[in-house]
N, C-alpha and C positions, 0 to 999 in steps of 0.2 A: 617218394620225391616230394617230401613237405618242407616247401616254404616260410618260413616269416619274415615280415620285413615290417619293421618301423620306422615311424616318422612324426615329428612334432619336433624336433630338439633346435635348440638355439642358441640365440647370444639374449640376455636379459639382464635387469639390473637389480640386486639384492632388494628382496621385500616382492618382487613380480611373482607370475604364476606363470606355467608353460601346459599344456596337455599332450603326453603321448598316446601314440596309439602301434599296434603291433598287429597285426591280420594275417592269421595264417594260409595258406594256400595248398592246394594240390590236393594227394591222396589222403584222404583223412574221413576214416571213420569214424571216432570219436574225441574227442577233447576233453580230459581230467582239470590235473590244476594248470595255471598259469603263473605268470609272474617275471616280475621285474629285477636286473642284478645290475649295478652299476660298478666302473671301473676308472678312479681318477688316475694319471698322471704318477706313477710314483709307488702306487698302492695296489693291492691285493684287490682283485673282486672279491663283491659286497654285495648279499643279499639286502634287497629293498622293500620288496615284499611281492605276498603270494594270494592267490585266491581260486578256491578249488570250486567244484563242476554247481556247485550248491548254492556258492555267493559268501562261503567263509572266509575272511582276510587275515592274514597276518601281516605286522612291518616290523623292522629293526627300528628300535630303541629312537635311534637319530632323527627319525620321520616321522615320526604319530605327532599327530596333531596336524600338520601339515601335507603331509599326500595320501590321496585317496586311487586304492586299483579297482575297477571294476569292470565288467565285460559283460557284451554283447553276444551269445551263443549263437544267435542266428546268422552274424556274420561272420562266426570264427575269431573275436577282435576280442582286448584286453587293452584298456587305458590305466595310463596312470595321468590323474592329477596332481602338479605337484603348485602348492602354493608356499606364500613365506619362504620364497628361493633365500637361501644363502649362498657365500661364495664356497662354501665348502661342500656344497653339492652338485662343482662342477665334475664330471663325468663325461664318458664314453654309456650309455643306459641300453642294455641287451634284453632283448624279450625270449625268452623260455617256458615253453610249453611244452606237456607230457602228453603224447598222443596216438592213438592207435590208429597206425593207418592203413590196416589190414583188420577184417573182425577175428581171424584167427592168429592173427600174432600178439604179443603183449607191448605195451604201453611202451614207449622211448620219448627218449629226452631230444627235443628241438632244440635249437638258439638260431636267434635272427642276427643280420650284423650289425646291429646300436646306430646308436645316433647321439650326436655328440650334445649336450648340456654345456653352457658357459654362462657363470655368474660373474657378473662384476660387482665390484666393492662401490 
C-alpha cells in the first residue's frame, strides 16, 4: 500500500521557477530510482527526468539546463526544481518511483497523482 503524493505545482509567469516535491509513504522497504513524467493537454506522456538510489540524474533534451531532480532518502522524497519556466512546460507533472515494499518481493513501479504546472506567456 505505497503512496506518493506531490505538491509544489502552480500558476507562474514565463522565465519563474516553481519546486516540486513527491513523498512517498506506507509499506516500503526500499527505494531504487525516482523520477519525474509530465503530461500536457493534448500530448503523450513525457519523461522529464530520473534519478537513481546513488544520486545519478538523467533529463530529456527539453529541460537541461533548466531543472534539477534531487531527493531526500531519509524522507522518501524526490524534488524537482524547475527554473526558466516556459509556457510550454505547462503540464499535469507525476512522480514515479520504483520500490520494494516487501524485502522479499521485487522492485514495482509507483505513480503519484501529479500536480498541475501552468505557465503564462
Amino acid at each position: 500500500q505505497v503512496q506518493l503524493v506531490e505538491s509544489g505545482g502552480g500558476l507562474v509567469q514565463a522565465g519563474g521557477s516553481l519546486r516540486l516535491s513527491c513523498a512517498a509513504s506506507g509499506s516500503i522497504f526500499r527505494i531504487n530510482a525516482m523520477g519525474w513524467y509530465r503530461q500536457a493537454p493534448g500530448k503523450q506522456r513525457e519523461l522529464v527526468g530520473v534519478i537513481t538510489s546513488g544520486g545519478s540524474t538523467n533529463y530529456t533534451d527539453s529541460v537541461k539546463g533548466r531543472f534539477t531532480i534531487s531527493r531526500d532518502n531519509a524522507k522518501n522524497t524526490v524534488y524537482l526544481q524547475m527554473n526558466g519556466l516556459k509556457p510550454e512546460d505547462t503540464a499535469d507533472y507525476y512522480c514515479n518511483a520504483q520500490i520494494r515494499a516487501v524485502w522479499f518481493r521485487p522492485f514495482g513501479d509507483y505513480w503519484g497523482q501529479g500536480t498541475q504546472v501552468t505557465v503564462s506567456s
